[in-house]
DOSE-52208 format. One record per residue: x, y, z of N, C-alpha, C in turn; residue number from 0. Coordinates in Angstrom, 2 decimals. Layout:
<nodes>
+---------+---------+---------+---------+---------+---------+---------+---------+---------+-------+
:    n.c1 :    n.c2 :    n.c3 :   ca.c1 :   ca.c2 :   ca.c3 :    c.c1 :    c.c2 :    c.c3 : bakol :
+---------+---------+---------+---------+---------+---------+---------+---------+---------+-------+
:       X :       Y :       Z :       X :       Y :       Z :       X :       Y :       Z :   NUM :
...
+---------+---------+---------+---------+---------+---------+---------+---------+---------+-------+
</nodes>
This chain:
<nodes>
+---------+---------+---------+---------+---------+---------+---------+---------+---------+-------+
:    n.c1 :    n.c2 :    n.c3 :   ca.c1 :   ca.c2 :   ca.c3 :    c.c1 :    c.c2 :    c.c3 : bakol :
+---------+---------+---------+---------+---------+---------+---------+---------+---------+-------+
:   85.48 :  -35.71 :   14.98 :   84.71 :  -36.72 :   14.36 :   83.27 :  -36.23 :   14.26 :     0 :
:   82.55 :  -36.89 :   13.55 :   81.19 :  -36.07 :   12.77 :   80.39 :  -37.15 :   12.72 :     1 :
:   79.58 :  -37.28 :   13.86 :   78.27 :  -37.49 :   13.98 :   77.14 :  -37.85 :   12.81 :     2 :
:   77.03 :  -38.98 :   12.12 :   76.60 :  -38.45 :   10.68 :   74.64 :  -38.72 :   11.11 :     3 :
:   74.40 :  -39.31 :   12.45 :   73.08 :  -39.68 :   12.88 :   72.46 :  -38.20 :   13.35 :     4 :
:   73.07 :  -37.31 :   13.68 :   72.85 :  -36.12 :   14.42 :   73.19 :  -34.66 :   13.64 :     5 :
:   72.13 :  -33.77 :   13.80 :   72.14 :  -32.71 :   12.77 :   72.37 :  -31.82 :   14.10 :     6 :
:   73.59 :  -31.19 :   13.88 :   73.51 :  -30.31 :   14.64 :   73.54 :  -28.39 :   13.95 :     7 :
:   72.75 :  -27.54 :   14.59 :   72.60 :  -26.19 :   14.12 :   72.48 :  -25.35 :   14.97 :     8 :
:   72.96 :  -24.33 :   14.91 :   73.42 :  -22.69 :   15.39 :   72.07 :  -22.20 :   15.82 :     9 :
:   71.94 :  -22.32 :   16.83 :   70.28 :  -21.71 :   17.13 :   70.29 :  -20.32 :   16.86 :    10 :
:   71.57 :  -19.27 :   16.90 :   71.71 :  -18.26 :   16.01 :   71.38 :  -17.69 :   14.72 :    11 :
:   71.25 :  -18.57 :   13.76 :   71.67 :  -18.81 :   12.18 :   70.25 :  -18.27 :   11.82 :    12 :
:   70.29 :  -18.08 :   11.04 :   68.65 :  -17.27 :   10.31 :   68.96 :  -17.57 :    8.84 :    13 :
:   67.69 :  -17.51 :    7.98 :   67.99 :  -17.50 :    6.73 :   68.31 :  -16.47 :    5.82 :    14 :
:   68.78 :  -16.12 :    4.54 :   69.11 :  -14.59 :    4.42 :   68.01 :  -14.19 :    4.25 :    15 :
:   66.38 :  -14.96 :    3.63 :   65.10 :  -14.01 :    3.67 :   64.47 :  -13.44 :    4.86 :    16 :
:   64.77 :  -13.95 :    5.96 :   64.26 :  -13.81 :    7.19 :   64.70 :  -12.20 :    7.71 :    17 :
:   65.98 :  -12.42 :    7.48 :   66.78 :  -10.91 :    8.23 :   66.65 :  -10.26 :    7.26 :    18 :
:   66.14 :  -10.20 :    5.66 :   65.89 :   -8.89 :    4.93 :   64.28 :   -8.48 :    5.58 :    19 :
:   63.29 :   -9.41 :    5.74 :   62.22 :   -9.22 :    6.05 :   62.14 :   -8.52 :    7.58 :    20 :
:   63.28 :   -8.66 :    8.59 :   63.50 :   -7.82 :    9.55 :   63.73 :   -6.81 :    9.42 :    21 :
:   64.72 :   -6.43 :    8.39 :   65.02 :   -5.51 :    8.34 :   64.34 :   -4.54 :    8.05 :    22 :
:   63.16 :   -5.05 :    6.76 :   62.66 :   -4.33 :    6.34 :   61.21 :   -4.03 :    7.51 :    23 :
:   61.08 :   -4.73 :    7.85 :   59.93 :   -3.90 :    9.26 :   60.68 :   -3.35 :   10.53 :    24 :
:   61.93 :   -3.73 :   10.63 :   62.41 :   -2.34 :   11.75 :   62.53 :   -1.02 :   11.19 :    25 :
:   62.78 :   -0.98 :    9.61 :   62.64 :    0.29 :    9.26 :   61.63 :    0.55 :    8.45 :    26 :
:   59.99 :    0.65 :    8.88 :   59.09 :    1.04 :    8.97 :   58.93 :    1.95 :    9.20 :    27 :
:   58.81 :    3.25 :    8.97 :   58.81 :    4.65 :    9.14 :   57.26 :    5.10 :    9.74 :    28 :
:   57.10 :    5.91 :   10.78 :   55.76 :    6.09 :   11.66 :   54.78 :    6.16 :   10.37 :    29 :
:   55.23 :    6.64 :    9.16 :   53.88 :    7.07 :    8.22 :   53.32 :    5.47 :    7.68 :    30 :
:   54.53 :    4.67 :    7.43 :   53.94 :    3.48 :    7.24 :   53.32 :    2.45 :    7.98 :    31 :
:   53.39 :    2.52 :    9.54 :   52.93 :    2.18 :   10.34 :   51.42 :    2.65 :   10.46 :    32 :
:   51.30 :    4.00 :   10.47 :   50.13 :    4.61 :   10.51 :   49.22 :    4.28 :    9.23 :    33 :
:   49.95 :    4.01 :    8.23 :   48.77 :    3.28 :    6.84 :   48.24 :    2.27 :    7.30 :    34 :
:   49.32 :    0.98 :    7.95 :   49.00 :   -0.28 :    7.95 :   47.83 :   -0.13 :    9.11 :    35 :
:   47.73 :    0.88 :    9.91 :   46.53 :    0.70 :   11.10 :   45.51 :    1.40 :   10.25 :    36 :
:   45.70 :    1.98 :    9.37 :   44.58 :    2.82 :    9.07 :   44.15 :    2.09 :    8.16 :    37 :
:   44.91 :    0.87 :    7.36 :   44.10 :   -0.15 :    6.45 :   42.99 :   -1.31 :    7.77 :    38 :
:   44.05 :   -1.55 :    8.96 :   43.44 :   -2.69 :    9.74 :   41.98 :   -1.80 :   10.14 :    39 :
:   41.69 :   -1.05 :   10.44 :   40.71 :    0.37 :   10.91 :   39.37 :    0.39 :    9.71 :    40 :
:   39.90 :    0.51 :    8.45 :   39.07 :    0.07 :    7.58 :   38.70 :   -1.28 :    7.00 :    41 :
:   39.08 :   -2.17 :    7.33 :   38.53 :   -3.44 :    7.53 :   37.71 :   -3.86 :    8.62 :    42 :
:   38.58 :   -3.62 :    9.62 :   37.28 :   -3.35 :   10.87 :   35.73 :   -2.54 :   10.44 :    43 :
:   35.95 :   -1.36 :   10.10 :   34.58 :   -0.53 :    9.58 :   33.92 :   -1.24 :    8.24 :    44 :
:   34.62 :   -2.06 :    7.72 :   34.00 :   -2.89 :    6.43 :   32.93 :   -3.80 :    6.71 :    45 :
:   33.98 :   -4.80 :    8.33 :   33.02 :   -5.67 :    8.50 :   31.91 :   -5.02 :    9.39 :    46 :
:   31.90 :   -4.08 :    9.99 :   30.95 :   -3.60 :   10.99 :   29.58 :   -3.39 :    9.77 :    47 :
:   29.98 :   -2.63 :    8.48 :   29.20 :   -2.26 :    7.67 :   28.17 :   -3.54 :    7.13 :    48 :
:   29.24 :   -4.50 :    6.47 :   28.41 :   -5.41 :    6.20 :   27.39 :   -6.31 :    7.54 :    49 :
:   27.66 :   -6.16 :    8.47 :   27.19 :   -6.95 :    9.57 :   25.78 :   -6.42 :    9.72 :    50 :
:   25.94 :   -5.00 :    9.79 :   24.75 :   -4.28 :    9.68 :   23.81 :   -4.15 :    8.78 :    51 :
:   24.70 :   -4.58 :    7.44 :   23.30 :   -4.24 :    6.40 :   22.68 :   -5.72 :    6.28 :    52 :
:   23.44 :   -6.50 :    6.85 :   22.94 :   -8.00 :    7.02 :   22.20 :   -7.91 :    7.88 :    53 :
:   21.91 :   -7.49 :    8.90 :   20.74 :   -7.38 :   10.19 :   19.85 :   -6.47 :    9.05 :    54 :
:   19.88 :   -5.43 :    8.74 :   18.81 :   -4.67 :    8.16 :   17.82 :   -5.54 :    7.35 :    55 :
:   18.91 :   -6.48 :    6.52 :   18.24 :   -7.17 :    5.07 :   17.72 :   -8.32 :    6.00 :    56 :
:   17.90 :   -8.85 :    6.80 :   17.20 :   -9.89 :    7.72 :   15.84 :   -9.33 :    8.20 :    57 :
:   15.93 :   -8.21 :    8.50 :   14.45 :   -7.33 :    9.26 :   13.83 :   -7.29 :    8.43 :    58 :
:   14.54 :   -6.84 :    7.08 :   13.33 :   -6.30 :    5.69 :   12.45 :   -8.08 :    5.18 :    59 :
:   13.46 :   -8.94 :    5.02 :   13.11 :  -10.24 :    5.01 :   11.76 :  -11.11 :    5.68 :    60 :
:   12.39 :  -10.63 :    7.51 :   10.71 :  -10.71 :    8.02 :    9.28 :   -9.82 :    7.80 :    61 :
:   10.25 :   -8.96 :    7.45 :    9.04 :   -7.97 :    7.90 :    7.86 :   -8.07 :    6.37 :    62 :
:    8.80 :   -8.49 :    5.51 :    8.20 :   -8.53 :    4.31 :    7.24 :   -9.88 :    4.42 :    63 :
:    7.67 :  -10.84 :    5.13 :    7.16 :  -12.31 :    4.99 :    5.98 :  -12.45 :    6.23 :    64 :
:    6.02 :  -11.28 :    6.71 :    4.82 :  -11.25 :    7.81 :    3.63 :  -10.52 :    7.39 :    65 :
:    3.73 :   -9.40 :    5.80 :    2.87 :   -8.92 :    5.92 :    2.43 :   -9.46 :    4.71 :    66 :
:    0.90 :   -9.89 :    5.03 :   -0.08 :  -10.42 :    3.95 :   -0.95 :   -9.01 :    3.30 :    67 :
:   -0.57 :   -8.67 :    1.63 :   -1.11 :   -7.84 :    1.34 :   -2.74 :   -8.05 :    0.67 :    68 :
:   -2.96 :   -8.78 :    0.60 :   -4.03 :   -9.14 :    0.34 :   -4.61 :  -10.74 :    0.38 :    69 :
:   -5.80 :  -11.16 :    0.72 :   -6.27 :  -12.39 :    0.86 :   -7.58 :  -12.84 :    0.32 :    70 :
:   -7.92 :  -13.89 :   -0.40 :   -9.10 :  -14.29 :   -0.34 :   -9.56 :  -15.80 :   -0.50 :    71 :
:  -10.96 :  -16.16 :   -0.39 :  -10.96 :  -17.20 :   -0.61 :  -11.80 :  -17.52 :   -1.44 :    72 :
:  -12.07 :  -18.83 :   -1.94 :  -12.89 :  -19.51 :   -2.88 :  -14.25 :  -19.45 :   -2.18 :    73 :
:  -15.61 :  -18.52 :   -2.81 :  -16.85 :  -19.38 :   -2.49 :  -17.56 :  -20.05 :   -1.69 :    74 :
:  -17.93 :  -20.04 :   -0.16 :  -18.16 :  -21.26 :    0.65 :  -19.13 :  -22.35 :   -0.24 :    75 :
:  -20.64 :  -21.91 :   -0.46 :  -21.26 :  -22.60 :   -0.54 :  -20.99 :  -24.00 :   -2.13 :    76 :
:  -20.39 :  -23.22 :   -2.50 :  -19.84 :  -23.89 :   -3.74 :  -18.38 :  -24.46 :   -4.06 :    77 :
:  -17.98 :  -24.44 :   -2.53 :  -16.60 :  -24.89 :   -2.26 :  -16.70 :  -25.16 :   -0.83 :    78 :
:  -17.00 :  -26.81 :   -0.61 :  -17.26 :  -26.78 :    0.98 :  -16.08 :  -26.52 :    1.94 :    79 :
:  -14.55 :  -26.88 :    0.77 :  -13.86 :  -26.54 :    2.06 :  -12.60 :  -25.50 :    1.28 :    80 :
:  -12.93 :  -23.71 :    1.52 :  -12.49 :  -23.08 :    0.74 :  -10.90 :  -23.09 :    0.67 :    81 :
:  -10.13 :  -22.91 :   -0.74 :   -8.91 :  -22.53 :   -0.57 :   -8.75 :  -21.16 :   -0.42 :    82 :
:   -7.62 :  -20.74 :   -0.13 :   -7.14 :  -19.45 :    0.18 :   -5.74 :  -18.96 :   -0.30 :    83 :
:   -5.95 :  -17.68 :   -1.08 :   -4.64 :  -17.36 :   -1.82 :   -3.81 :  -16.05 :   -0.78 :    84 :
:   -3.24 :  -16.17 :   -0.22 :   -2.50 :  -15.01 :    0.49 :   -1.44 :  -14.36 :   -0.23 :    85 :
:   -1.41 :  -13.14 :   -0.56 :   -0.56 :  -12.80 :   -0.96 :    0.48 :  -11.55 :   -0.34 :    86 :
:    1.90 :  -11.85 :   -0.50 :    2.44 :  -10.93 :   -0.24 :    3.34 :  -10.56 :   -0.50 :    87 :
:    4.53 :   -9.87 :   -0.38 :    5.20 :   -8.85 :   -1.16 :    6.34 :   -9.78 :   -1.51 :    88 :
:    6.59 :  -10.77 :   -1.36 :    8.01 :  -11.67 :   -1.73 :    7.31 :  -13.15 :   -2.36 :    89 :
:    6.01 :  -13.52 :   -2.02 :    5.45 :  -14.98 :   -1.85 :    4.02 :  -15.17 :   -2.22 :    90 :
:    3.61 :  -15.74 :   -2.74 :    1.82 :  -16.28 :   -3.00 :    1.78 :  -17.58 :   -2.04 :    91 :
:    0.63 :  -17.23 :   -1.45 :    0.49 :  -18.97 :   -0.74 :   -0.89 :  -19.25 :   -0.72 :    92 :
:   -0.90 :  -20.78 :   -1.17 :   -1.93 :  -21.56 :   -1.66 :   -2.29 :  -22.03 :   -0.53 :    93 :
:   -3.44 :  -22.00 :   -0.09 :   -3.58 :  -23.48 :    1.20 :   -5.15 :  -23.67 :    1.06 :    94 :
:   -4.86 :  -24.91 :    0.61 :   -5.79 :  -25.67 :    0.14 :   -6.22 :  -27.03 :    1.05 :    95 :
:   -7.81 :  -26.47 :    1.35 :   -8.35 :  -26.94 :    2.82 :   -8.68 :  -28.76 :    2.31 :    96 :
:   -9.08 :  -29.69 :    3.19 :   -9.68 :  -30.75 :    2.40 :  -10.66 :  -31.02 :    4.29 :    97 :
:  -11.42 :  -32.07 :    3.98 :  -12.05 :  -32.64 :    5.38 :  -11.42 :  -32.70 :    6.63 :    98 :
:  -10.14 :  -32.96 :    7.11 :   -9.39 :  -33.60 :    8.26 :   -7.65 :  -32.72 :    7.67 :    99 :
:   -7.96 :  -32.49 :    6.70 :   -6.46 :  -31.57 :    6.58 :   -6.08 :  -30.58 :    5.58 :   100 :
:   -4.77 :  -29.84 :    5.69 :   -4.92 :  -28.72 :    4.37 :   -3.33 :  -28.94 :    3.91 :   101 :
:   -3.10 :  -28.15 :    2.54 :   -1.97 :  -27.90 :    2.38 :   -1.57 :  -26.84 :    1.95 :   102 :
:   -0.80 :  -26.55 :    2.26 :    0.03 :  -25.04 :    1.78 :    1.17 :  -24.98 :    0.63 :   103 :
:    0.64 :  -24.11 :   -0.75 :    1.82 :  -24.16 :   -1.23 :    1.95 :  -22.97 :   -1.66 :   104 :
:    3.85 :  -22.43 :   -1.87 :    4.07 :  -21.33 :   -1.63 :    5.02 :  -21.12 :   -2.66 :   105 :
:    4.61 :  -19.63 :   -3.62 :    5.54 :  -19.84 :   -4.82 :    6.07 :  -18.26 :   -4.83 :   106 :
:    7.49 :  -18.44 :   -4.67 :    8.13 :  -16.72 :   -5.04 :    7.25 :  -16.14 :   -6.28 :   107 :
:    7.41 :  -14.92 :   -5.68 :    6.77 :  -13.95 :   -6.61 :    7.97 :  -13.89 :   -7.80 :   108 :
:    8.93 :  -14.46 :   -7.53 :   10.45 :  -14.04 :   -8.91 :   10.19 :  -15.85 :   -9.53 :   109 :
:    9.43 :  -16.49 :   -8.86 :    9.18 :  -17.60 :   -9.79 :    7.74 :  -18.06 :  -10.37 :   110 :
:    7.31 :  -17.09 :  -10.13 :    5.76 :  -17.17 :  -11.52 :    6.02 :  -16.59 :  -12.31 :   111 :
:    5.77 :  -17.72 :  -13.58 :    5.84 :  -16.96 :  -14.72 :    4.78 :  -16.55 :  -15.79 :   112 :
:    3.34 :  -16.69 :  -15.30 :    2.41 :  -16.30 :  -15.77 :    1.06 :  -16.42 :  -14.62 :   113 :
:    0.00 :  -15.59 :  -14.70 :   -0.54 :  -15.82 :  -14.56 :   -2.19 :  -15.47 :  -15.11 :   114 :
:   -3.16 :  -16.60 :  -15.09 :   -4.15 :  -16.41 :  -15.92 :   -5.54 :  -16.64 :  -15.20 :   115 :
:   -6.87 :  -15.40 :  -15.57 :   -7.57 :  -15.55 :  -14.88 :   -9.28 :  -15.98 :  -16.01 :   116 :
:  -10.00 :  -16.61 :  -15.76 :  -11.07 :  -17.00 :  -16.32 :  -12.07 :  -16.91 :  -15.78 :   117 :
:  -12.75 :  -15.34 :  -16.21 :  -13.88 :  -15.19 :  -15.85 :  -15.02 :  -15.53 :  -16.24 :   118 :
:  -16.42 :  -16.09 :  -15.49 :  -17.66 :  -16.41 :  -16.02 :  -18.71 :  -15.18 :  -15.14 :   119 :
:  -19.34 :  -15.40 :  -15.37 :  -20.77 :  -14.19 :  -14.89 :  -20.53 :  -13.34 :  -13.45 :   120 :
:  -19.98 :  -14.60 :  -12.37 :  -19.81 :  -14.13 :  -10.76 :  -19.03 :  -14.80 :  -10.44 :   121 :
:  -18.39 :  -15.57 :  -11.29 :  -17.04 :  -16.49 :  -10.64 :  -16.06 :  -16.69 :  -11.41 :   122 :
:  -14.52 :  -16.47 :  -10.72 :  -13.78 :  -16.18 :  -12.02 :  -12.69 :  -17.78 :  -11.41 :   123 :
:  -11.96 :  -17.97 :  -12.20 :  -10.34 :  -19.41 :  -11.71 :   -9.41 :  -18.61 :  -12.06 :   124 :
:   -8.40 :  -18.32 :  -11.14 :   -7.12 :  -17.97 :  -11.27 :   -6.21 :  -19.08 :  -11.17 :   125 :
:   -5.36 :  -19.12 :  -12.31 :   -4.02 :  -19.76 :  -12.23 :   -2.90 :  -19.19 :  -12.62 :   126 :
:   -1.33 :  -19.88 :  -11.32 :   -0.16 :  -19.68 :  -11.65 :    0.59 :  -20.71 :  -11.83 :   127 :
:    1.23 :  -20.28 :  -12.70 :    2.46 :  -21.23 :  -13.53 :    3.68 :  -21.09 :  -12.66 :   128 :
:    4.01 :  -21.70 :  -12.17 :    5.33 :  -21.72 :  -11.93 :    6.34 :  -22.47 :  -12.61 :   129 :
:    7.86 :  -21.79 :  -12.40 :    8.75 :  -21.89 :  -12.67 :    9.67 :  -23.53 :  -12.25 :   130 :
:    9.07 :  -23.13 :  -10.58 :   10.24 :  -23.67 :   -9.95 :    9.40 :  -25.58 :   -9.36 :   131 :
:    7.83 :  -24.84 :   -9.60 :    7.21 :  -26.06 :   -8.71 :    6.61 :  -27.15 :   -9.39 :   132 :
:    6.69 :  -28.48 :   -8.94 :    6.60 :  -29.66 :   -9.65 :    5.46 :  -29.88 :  -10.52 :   133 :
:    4.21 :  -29.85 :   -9.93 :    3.17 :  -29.59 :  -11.19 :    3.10 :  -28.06 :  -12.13 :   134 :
:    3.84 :  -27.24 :  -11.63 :    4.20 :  -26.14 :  -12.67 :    2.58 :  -24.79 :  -12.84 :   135 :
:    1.15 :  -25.39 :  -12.18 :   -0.21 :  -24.61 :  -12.67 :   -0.56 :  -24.85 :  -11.12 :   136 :
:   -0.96 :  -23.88 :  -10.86 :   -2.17 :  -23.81 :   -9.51 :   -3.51 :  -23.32 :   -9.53 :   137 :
:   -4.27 :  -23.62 :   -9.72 :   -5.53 :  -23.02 :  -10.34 :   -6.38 :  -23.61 :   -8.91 :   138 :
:   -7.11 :  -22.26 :   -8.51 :   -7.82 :  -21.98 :   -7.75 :   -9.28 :  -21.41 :   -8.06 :   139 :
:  -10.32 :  -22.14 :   -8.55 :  -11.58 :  -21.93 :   -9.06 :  -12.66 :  -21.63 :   -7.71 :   140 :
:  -13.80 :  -20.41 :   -8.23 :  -14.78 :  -20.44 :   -7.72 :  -14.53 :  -19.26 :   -6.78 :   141 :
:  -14.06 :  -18.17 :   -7.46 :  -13.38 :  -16.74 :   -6.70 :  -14.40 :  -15.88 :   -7.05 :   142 :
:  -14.38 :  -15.27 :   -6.47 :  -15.28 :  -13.77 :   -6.75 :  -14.69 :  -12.88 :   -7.67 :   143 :
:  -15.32 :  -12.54 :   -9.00 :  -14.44 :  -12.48 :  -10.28 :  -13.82 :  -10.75 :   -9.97 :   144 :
:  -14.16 :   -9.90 :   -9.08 :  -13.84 :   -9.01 :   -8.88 :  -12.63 :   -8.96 :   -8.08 :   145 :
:  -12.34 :  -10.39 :   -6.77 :  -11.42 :  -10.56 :   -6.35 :  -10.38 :  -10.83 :   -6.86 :   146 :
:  -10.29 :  -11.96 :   -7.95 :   -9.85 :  -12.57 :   -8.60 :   -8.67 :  -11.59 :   -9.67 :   147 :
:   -9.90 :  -10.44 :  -10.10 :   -9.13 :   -9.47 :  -10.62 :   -7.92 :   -8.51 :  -10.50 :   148 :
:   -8.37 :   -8.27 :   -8.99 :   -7.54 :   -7.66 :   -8.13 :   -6.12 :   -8.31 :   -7.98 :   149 :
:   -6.37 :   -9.76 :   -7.14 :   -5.55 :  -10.31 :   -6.98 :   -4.76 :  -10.92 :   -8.32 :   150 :
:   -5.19 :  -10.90 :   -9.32 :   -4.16 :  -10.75 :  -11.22 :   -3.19 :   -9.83 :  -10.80 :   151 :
:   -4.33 :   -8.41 :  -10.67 :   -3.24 :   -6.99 :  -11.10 :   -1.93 :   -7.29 :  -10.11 :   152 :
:   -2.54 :   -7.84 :   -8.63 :   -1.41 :   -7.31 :   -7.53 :   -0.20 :   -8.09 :   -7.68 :   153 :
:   -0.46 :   -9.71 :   -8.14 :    0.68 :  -10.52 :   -8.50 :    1.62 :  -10.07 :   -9.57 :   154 :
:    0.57 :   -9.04 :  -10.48 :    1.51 :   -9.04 :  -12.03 :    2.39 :   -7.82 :  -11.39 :   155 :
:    2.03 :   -6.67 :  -10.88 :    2.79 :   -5.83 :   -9.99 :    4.19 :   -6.17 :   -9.89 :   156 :
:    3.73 :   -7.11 :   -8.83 :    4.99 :   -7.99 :   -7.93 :    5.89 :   -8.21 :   -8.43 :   157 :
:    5.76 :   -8.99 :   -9.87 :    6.43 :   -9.09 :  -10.56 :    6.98 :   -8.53 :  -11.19 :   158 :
:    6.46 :   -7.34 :  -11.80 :    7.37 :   -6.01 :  -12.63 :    8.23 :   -5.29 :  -11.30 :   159 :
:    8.23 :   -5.39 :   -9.97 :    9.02 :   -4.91 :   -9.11 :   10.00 :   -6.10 :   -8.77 :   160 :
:    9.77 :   -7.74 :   -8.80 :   10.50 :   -8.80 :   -8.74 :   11.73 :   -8.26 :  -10.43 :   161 :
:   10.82 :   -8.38 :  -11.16 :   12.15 :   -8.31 :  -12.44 :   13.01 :   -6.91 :  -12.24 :   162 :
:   12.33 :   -5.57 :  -11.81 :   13.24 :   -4.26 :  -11.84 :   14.35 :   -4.48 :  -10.66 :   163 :
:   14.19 :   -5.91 :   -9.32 :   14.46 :   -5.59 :   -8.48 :   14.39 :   -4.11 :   -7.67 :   164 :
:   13.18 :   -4.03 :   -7.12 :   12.54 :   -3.00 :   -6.17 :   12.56 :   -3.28 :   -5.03 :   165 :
:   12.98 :   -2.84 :   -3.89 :   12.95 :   -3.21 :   -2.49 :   11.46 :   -2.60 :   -2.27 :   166 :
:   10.84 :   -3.92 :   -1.59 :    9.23 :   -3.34 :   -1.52 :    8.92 :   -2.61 :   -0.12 :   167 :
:   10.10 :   -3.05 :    0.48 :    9.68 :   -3.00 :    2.44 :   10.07 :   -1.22 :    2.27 :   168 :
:   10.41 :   -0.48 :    1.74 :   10.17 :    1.14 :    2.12 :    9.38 :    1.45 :    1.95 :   169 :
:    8.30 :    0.28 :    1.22 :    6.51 :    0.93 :    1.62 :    6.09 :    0.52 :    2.56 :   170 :
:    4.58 :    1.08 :    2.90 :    3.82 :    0.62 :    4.14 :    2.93 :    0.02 :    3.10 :   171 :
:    2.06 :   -1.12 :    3.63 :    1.43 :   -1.97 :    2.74 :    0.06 :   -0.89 :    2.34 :   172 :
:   -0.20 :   -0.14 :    2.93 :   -1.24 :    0.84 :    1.92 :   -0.88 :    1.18 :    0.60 :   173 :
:    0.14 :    1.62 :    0.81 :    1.19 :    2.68 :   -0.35 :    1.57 :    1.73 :   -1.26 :   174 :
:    2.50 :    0.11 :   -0.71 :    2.31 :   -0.74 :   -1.95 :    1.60 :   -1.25 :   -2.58 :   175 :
:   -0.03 :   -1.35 :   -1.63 :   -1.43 :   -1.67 :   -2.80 :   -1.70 :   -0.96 :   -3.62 :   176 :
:   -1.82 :    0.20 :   -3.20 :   -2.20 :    1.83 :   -3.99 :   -1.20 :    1.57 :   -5.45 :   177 :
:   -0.05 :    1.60 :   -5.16 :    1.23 :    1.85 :   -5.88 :    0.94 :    0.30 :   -7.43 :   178 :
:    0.81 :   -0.76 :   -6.43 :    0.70 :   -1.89 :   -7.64 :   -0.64 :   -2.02 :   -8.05 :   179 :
:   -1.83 :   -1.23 :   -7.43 :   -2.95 :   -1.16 :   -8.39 :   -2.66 :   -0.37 :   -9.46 :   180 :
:   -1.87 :    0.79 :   -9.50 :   -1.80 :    2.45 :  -10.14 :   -0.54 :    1.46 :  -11.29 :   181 :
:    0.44 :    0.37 :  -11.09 :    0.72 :    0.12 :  -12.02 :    0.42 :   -0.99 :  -12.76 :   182 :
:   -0.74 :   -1.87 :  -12.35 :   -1.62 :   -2.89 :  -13.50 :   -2.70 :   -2.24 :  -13.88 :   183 :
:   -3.26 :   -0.92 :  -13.91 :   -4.26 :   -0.86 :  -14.42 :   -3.78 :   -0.83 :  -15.23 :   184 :
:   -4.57 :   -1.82 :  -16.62 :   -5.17 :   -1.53 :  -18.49 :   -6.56 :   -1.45 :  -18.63 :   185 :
:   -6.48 :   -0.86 :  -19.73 :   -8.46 :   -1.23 :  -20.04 :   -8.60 :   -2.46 :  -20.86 :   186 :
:   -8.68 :   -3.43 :  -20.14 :   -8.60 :   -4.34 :  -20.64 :  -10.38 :   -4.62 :  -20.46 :   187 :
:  -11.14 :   -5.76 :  -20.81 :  -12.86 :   -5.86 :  -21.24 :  -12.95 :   -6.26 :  -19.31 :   188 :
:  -12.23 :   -6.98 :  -18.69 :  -12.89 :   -7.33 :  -17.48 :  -12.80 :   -6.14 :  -16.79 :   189 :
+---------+---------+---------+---------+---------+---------+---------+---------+---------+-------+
</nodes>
């Protein structure tokens, strides 16, 4: 009589895909064994690789965001509370002083998309356009028009190494001033 509430099965019994798939890895031959470690071996060395160039690109990251290649500020006497443009090899930063507080704003060098300088006799206004930031112009008046200049060439630099994608950190920041003065000079009238 047959149980029709109760399934009973052969704890023996296998399916026929199961025992071809045995079969086929008991007869694994040492050379194919030795591929499959020598694939697991290079995955191992894949991830070791990437792990590492991820620590590298993390170092180049700080190291880039720590060094300020150039700085200046607005004017004291004609700017009681000066702003200051820092610049450096990934970032421009604005920080703009007031009585009791300041603010900082900070725009990738791969997201300016112009920038323009207006010189008068001994004082020049630099502004950048950005791409990415809500009022889009930062204009910083009452610079020393020679500074001002400088700091044009070094941003526009930045940028022709932002668009070629140039890794900047295999310079030392001498060599990348030198390097992005030697490629904005034009003879241009200022």
């Amino acid at each position: 009589m047959s149980d029709s509430k109760n399934v009973y099965t052969n704890p023996s019994f296998q399916f026929p895909q199961q025992k071809i798939r045995e079969k086929e890895f008991d007869s694994l031959t040492s050379e194919d064994q030795s591929s499959i470690d020598q694939a697991k071996q290079n995955s191992k060395d894949s991830q070791l690789r990437k792990l590492e160039n991820d620590r590298r690109t993390i170092q180049d990251m700080v190291d880039n965001s720590n060094t300020i290649l150039i700085s200046i500020s607005s004017v004291f006497p004609f700017d009681f509370f000066p702003t200051t443009i820092n610049v450096e090899a990934t970032r421009v930063s604005i920080i703009d002083r007031q009585l009791f507080a300041s603010q900082v704003h900070s725009i990738d060098i791969k997201d300016i998309s112009s920038v323009f300088i207006e010189t008068g006799i001994l004082f020049a206004a630099l502004t950048l356009i950005s791409t990415t930031y809500s009022q889009k112009r930062m204009i910083v008046t009452t610079l020393w028009k020679k500074d001002a200049i400088l700091v044009r060439r070094i941003i526009e630099g930045l940028r022709m190494f932002a668009e070629n994608d140039i890794n900047t950190t295999n310079f030392s920041k001498e060599e990348l001033l030198d390097k992005l003065k030697q490629l904005s000079e034009t003879k241009i009238v200022l």
